[in-house]
C-alpha positions in Angstrom: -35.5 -13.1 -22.1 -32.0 -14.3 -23.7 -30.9 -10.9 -23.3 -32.2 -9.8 -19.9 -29.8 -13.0 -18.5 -26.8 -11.9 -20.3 -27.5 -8.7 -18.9 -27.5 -10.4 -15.6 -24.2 -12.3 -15.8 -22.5 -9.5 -17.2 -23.4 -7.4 -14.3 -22.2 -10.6 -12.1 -19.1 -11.1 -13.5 -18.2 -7.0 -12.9 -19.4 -8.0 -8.9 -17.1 -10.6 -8.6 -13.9 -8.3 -9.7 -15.4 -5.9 -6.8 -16.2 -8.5 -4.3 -12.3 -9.9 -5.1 -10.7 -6.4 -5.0 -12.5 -5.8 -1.3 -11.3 -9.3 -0.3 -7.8 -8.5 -1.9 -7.7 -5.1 0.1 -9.1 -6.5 3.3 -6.5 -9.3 3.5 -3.4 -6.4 2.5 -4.6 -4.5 5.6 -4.5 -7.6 8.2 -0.9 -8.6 6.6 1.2 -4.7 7.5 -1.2 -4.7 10.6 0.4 -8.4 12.0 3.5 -7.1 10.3 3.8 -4.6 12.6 2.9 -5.6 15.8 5.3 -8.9 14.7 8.1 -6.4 14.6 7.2 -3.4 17.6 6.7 -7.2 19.9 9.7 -9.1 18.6 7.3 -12.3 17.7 8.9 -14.6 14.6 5.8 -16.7 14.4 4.0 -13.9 13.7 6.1 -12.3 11.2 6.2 -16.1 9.5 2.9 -16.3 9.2 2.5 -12.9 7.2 5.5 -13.9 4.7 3.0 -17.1 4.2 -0.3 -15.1 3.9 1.0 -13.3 0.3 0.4 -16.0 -1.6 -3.4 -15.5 -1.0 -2.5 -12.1 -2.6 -0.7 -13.5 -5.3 -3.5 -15.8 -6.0 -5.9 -13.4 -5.7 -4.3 -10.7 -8.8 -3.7 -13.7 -10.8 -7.8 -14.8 -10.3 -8.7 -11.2 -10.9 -6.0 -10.5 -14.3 -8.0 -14.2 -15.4 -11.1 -13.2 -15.1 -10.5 -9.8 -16.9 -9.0 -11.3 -19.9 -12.2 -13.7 -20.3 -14.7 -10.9 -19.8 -12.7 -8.6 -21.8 -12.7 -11.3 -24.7 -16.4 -12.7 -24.5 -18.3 -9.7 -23.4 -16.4 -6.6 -25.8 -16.9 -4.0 -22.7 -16.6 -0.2 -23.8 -16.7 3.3 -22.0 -17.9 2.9 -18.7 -17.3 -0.9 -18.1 -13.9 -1.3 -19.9 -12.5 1.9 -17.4 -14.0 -0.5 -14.5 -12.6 -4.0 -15.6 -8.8 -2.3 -16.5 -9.1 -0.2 -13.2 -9.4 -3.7 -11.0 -6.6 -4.8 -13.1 -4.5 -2.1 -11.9 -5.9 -1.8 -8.2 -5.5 -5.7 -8.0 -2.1 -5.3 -8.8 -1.4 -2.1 -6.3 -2.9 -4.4 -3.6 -0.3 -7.1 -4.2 2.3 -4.5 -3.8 0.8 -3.7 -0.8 1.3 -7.3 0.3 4.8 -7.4 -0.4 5.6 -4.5 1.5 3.6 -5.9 4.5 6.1 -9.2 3.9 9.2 -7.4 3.4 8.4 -5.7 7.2 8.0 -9.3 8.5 10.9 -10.2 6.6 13.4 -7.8 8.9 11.7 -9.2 12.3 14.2 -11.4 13.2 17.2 -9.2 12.0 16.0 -6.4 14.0 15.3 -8.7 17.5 19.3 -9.5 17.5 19.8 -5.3 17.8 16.4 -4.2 20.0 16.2 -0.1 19.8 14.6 2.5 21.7 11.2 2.4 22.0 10.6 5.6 20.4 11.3 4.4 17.2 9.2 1.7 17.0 6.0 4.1 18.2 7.4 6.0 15.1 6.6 3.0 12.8 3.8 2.3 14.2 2.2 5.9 13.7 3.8 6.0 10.2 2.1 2.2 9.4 -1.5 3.8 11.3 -1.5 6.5 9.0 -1.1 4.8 5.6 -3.4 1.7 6.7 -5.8 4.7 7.1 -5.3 6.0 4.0 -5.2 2.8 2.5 -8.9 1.7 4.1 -10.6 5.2 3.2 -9.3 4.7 -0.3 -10.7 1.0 -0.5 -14.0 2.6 0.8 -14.5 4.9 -2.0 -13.9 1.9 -4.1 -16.9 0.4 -2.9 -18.9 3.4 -2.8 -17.4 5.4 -6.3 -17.9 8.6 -4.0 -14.9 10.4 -6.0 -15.9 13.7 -4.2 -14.3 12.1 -1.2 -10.9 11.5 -3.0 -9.7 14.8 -2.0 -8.1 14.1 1.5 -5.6 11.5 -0.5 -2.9 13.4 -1.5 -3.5 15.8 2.0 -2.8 12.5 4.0 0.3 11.6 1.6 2.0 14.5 2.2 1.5 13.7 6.2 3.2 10.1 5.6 6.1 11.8 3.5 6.6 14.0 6.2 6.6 11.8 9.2 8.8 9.0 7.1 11.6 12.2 6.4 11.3 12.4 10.2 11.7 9.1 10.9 14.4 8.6 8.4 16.4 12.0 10.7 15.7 10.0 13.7 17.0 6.6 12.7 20.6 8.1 11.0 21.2 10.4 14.3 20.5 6.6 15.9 23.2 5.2 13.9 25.5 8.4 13.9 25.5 8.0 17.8 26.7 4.3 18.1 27.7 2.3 15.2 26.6 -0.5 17.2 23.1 0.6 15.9 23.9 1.0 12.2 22.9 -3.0 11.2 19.2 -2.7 12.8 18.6 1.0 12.2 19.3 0.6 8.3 16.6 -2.8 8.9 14.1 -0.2 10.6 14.8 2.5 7.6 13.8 -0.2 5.0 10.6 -1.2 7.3 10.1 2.4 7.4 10.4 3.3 3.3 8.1 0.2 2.6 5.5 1.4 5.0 5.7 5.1 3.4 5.5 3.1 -0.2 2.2 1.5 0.9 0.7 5.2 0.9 2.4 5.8 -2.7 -0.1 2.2 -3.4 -3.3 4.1 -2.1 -2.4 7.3 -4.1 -2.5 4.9 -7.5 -5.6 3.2 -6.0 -7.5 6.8 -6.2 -5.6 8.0 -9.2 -7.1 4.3 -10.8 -10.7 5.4 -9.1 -11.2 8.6 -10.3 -10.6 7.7 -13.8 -12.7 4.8 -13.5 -15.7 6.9 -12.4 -15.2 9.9 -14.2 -13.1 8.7 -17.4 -10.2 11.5 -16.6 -7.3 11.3 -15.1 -6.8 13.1 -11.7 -5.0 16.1 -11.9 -1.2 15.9 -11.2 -1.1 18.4 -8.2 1.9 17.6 -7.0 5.2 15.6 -7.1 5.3 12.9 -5.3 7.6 11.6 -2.5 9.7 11.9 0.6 12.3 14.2 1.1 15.0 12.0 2.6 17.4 13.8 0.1 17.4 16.7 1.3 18.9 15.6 4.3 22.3 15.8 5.1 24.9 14.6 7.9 25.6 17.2 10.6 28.9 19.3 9.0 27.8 18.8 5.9 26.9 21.4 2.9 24.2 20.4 1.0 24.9 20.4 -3.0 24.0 23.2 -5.3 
């Protein structure tokens, strides 16, 4: 009977890293989301109140990396369960980066309100922040579910944020090219952009950490990763050799 409840705790102890992950991930989504719409509508107090919200992140890694260390200690997990309690480790702490990024956007609001740009470009952050808050959710799904068989659209939809951030990056320099009156707010929009693409680098991790909690291997290294912002050159220019 001893046993069958130390089975039981064990088993809870796993569900709480889970259940604090989800929480962790939920709460990263809501902070780029308000992010964004604090700096596309120019609003301060909104942008404040996402620079507050990381410490609930913060909190949340450091109750996560607590709990792992006890469990790790008392319970002597192998195989299966160790992959599973290092993995929320490492997602925990992918998920915090997330956070920052989402705070470092908020962080540029008020900067970028002094120097207000076309409208264009702030459709392009938002379909650049759309498209890795997708991939971040879908990625947080198969978390919950362990479907690794889903994981494959992951690096597809990476390769789609690089390529809309390079664009985006063109865009802004022609921007500040034009008018150096645009140079101080563009080069705040290129760093809102870079950590937007960044949070799709955090949901690559995130299914890199899955897969190899599930199936005990590491995913196979397709591809590089990144943008290719440098490869692009001013107009006149010759690109190096």
């Amino acid at each position: 009977m001893q046993s069958v409840h130390i089975v039981s705790a064990y088993d809870e102890e796993l569900k709480f890293l889970s259940k604090r992950i989800a929480a962790m991930g939920g709460h990263a989504e809501r902070m780029v989301e308000q992010a964004i719409a604090a700096l596309v509508n120019a609003d301060p107090g909104l942008a404040q109140k996402v620079i507050q919200d990381d410490l609930v992140l913060d909190e949340g890694q450091r109750e996560i990396d607590d709990k792992a260390i006890i469990i790790i200690a008392r319970r002597q997990p192998m195989a299966t369960d160790l992959r599973e309690i290092v993995g929320a480790i490492r997602i925990s702490a992918d998920i915090e980066r997330v956070g920052d990024l989402g705070k470092n956007v908020a962080k540029r609001v008020a900067a970028v309100i002094d120097g207000r740009q076309p409208n264009s470009l702030f459709r392009g952050l938002e379909a650049l922040a759309n498209l890795a808050l997708t991939q971040l959710k879908e990625v947080l799904d198969v978390y919950a579910s362990r479907s690794v068989e889903k994981i494959g659209f992951v690096r597809d939809r990476d390769d789609q944020i690089d390529a809309m951030y390079t664009s985006l990056f063109r865009e802004l320099l022609t921007y500040m090219m034009e008018d150096p009156r645009n140079i101080t707010p563009c080069t705040h929009l290129l760093f809102c952009a870079k950590n937007i693409e960044r949070i799709g680098d955090h949901a690559t991790n995130i299914a890199e950490t899955i897969y190899y909690i599930v199936t005990g291997d590491q995913m196979p290294a397709d591809r590089p990763k990144g943008d290719k912002t440098d490869q692009v050159v001013s107009p006149g220019t010759v690109p190096a050799k």
